[in-house]
C-alpha positions in Angstrom: 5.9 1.9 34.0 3.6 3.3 31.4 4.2 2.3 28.2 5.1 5.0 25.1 5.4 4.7 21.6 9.0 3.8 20.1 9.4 7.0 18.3 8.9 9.6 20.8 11.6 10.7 23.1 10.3 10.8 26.9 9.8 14.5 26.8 7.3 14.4 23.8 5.8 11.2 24.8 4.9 13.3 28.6 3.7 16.0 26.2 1.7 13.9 24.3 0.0 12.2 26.9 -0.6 15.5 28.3 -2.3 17.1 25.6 -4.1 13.4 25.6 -7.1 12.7 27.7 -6.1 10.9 30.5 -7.1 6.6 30.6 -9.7 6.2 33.2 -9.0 3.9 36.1 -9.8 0.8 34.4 -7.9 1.2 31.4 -5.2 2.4 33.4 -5.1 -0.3 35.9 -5.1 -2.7 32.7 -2.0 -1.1 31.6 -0.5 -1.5 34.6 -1.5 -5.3 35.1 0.2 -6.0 31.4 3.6 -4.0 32.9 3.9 -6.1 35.3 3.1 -9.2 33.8 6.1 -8.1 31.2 8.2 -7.7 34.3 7.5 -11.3 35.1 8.6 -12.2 31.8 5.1 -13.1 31.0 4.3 -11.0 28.3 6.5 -8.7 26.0 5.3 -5.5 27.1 5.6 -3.8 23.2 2.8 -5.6 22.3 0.1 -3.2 24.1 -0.7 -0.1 22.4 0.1 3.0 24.1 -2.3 5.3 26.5 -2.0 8.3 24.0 -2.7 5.6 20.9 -6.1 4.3 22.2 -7.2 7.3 23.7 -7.3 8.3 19.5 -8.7 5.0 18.7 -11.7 5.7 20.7 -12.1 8.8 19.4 -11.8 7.9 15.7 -14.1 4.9 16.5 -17.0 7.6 17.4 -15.8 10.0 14.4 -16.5 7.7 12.2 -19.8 6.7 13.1 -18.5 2.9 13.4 -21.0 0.3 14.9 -19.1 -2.7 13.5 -15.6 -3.1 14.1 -13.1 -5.8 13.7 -9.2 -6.5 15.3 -6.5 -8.6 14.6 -4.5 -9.2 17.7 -6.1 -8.8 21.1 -3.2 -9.0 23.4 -4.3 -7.8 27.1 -7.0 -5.8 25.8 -6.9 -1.9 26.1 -7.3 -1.5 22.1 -10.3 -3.7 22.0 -11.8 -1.4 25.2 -10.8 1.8 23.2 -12.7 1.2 20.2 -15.2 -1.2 22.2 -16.2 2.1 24.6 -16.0 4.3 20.8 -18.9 2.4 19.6 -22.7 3.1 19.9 -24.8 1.2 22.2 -26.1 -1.9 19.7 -22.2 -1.9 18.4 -20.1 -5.0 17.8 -16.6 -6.1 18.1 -15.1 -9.3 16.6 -11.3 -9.6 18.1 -8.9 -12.3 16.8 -6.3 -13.7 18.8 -4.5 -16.9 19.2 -3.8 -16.9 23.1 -6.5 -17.8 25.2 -3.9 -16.2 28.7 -3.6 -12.6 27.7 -6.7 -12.6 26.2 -8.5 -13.9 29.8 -7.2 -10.4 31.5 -8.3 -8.7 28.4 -11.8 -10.6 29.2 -11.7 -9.1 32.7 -11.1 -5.7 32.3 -14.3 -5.3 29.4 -16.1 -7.1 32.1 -15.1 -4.2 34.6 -15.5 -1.7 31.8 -19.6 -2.9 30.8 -18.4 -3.6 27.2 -18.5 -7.0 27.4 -21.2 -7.5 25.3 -20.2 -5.7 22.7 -16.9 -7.7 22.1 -17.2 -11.3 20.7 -13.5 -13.1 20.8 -12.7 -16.0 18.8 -9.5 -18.0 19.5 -7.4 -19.3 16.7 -5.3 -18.1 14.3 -6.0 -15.2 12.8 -6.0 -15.4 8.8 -8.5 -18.9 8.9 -10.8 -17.3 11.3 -10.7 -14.1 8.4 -11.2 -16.4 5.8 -14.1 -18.2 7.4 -16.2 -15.2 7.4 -18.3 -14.2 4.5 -17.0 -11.9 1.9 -19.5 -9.6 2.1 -18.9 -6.3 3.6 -19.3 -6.2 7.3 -17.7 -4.1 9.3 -16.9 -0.6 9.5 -13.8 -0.4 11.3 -10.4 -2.6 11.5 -7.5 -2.7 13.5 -4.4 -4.6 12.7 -1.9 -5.2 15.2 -0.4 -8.9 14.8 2.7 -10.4 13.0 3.7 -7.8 11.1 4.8 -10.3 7.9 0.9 -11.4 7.7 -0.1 -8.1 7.4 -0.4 -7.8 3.6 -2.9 -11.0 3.7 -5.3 -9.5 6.6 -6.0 -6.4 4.4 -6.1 -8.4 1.2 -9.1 -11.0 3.2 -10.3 -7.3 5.2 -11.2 -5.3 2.3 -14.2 -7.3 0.5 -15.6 -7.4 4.5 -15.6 -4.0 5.3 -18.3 -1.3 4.5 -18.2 0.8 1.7 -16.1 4.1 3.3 -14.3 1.2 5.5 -11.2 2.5 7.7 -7.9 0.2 8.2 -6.2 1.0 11.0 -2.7 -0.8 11.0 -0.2 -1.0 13.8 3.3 -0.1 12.8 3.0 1.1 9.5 5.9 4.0 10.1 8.2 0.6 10.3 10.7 2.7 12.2 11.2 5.8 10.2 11.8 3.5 7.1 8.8 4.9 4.9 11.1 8.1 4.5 13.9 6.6 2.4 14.2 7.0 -1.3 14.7 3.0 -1.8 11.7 1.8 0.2 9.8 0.7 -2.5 13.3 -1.0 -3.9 13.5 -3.1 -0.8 10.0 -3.9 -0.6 10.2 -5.1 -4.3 13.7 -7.0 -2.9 11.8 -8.3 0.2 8.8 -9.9 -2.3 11.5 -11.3 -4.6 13.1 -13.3 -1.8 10.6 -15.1 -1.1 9.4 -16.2 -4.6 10.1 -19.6 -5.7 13.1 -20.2 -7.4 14.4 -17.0 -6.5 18.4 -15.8 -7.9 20.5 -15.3 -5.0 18.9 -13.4 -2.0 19.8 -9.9 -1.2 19.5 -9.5 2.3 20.9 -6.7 4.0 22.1 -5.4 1.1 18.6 -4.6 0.4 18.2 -3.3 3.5 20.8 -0.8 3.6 21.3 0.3 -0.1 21.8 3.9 -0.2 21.8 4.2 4.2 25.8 3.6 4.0 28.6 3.0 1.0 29.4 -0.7 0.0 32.7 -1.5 0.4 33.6 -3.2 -2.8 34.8 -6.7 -2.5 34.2 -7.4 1.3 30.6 -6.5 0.6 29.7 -8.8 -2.1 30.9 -11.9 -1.1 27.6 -13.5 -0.5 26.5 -12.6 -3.9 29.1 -13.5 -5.8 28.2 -17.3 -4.4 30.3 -16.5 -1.2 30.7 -18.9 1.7 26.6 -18.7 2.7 24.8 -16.8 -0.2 22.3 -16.0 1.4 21.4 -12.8 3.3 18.5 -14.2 5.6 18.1 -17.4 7.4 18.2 -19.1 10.8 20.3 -21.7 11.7 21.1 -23.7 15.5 24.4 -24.2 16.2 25.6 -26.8 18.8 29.1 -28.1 19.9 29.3 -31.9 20.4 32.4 -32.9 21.9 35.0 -31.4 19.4 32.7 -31.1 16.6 30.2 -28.5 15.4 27.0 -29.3 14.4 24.6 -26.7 12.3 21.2 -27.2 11.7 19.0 -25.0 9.3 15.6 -23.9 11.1 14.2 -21.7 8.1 16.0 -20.4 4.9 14.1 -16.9 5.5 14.0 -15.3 8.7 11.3 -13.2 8.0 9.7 -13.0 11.1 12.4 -13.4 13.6 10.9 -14.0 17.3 8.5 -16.9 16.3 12.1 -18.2 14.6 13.8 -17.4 17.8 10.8 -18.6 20.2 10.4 -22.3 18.6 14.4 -22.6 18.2 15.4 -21.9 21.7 13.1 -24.0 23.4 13.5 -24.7 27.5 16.4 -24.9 29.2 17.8 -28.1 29.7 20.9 -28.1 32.4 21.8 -32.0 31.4 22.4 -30.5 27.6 25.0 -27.8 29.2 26.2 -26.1 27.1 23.7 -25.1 25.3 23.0 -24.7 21.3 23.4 -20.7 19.5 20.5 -19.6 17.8 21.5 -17.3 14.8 19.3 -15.5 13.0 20.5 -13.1 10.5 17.5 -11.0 8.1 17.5 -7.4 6.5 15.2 -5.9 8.8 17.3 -6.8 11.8 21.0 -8.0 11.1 21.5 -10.6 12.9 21.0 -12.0 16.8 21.8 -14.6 18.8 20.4 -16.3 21.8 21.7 -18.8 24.1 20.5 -20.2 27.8 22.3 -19.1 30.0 23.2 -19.9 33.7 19.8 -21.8 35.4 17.8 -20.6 32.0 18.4 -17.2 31.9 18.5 -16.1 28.1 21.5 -14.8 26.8 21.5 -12.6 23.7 23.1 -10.0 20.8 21.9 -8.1 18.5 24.8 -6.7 16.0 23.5 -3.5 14.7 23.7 -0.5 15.9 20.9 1.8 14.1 17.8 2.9 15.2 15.5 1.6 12.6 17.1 -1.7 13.2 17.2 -1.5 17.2 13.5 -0.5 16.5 12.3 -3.1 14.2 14.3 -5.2 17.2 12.4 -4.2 19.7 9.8 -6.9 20.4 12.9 -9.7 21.1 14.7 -6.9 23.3 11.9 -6.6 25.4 10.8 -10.4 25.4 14.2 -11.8 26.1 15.5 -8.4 28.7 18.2 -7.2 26.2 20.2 -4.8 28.2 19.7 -1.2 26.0 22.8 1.5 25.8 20.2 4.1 24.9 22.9 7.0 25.1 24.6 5.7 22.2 21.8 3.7 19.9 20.3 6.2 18.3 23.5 7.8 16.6 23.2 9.0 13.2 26.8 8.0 12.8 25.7 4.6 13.5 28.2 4.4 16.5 25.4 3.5 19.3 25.8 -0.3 20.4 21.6 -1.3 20.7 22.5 -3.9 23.6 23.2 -7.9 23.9 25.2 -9.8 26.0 29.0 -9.1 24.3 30.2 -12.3 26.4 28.1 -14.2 24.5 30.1 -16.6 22.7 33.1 -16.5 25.2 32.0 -19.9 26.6 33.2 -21.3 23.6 36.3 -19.3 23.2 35.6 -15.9 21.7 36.0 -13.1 23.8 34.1 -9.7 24.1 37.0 -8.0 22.8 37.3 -9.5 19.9 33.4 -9.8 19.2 33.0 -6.2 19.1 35.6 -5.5 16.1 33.3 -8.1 14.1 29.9 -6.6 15.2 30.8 -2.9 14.6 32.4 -3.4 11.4 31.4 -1.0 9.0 32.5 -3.2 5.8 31.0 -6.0 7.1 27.2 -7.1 6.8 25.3 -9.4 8.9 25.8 -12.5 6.9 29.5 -11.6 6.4 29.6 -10.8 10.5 28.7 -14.5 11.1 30.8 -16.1 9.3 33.5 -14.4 10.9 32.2 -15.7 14.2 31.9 -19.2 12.6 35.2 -19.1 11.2 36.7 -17.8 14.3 34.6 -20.7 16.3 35.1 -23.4 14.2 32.3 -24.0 12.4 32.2 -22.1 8.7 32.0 -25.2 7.2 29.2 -26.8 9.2 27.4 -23.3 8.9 28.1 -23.2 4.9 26.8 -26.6 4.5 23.7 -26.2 6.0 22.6 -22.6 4.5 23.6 -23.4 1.3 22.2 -26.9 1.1 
């Protein structure tokens, strides 16, 4: 399956990549080795750029003139061979990436492509490696395409390294249609405040959604008036022992919610049947959950129902197979349901009937949506205790 970017229906992604020059056999058979590798469940297939995106970055690589170039987040490789096969013969890549698999196929295909030696890639994390390198400008070209919450660092350590007349080309900077809205800058100023020290009582989805659907009053404002979790953005692993709940605090913000979700979960372990909830609720995304499931297979929710949310979701839908009800998730009405497992918590006694009321609530937000599930469960106290500790 060729991959498309979020935004675009499949009717204007065809007519973009029609009006697009096509990817040659290489490239393409790149992009089909990473779709299937996310079929195997290797590799979360949102992570490559698509066809029509690095067919551009080639072309902007050679506009600008560009014989040094710098990226942030490899992946399998095709934006590296885009703006690799963009520069002039004597050009130079540097290419950043922590994961020495997906970054071996990436290896094989400039190999196949004769760029090889333009690209140099060091292994590691990213913002070090930055660091490491002289401030002095050296490169014409960057591209940013890693975790989206380090973002702000990478330019701040790019810009004294890049040439004078320097182009930063960032991944995901539309953040799901959300630059439109009136109250971006508001939540961005929220979203900085949160994770100040001694920060006053987080705002969390309220941030999130001021101004994108009324507050209802009293039901909306628990959390801030000190209400059972105050606090609009955390992670927590809840586990059933016996007749007991036991709730343990993985991060008090959930900024970045798969690396939460991916160090949380951990492997499945059938002698530990039934296995822990992970619950992580944050502005940008509500809230979701993920259990094992029957031999390992992941079980999961995500609550809301809108499309900058489903959007902004999109990396855990793909990387844990979220089942998608795309004729209703992109409502303006917000009645979509963006996909989960609703049977979710019925092992432990709440059925998908009586999940949905919760998770489709309109006067509820996501911190509020949880604690009706751990009230319903058993376990508001345990989940209290722990977020507000």
């Amino acid at each position: 399956m060729t991959p498309r970017s979020f935004l675009l229906t499949p009717r204007l992604a065809d007519y973009v990549r029609a009006s697009s020059d096509p990817l040659d056999d290489v490239a393409a058979d790149l992009v089909r080795e990473t779709a299937e590798l996310a079929g195997r469940g290797e590799v979360s297939a949102t992570m490559q750029i698509a066809p029509e995106q690095g067919v551009l970055m080639q072309l902007l690589t050679t506009a600008l003139g560009a014989r040094t170039a710098i990226e942030i987040g490899t992946f399998t490789g095709l934006s590296a061979l885009c703006i690799a096969r963009g520069l002039p013969a004597g050009g130079m890549l540097l290419c950043l990436d922590r994961d020495p698999e997906v970054t071996a196929v990436a290896r094989r295909y400039w190999e196949r492509a004769g760029v090889a030696d333009r690209i140099e890639l060091r292994l590691g994390d990213a913002l070090p490696a930055l660091r490491s390198l002289p401030a002095e400008p050296a490169f014409d070209l960057a591209f940013v395409d890693a975790d989206k919450t380090g973002y702000a660092a990478y330019v701040e350590e790019l810009h004294p390294r890049l040439h004078p007349n320097g182009v930063v080309l960032l991944d995901n900077t539309l953040r799901g249609g959300r630059v439109l809205e009136p109250q971006d800058e508001e939540r961005r100023r929220a979203r900085r405040a949160q994770r100040r020290p001694g920060r006053g009582p987080a705002l969390g989805d309220r941030a999130a959604a001021a101004g994108r659907r009324p507050d209802p009053a009293a039901q909306a404002v628990s959390a801030l008036e000190g209400g059972p979790t105050a606090s609009g953005s955390f992670a927590v692993r809840v586990a059933r022992e016996g007749a007991r709940w036991r709730v343990e605090l993985l991060a008090d913000d959930a900024g970045d919610e798969l690396p939460v979700l991916e160090r949380a979960l951990g492997e499945f372990d059938r002698a530990a049947w039934p296995p822990p909830f992970v619950v992580v609720v944050d502005s940008r995304l509500y809230f979701v959950v993920l259990r094992h499931g029957p031999e390992g297979m992941v079980r999961a929710l995500i609550s809301d129902a809108t499309m900058l949310e489903w959007v902004l979701a999109a990396e855990v839908v793909e990387r844990y197979g979220i089942g998608v009800d795309t004729d209703g998730a992109f409502d303006d009405d917000e009645s979509g349901w963006p996909g989960g497992d609703m049977d979710v918590f019925a092992d432990d006694g709440l059925p998908a009937e009586e999940l949905r009321t919760i998770v489709t609530a309109d006067d509820l937000w996501a911190e509020e949506m949880v604690e009706r599930i751990a009230a319903r469960l058993g376990f508001a106290d345990e989940l209290a205790a722990a977020v507000t500790a």
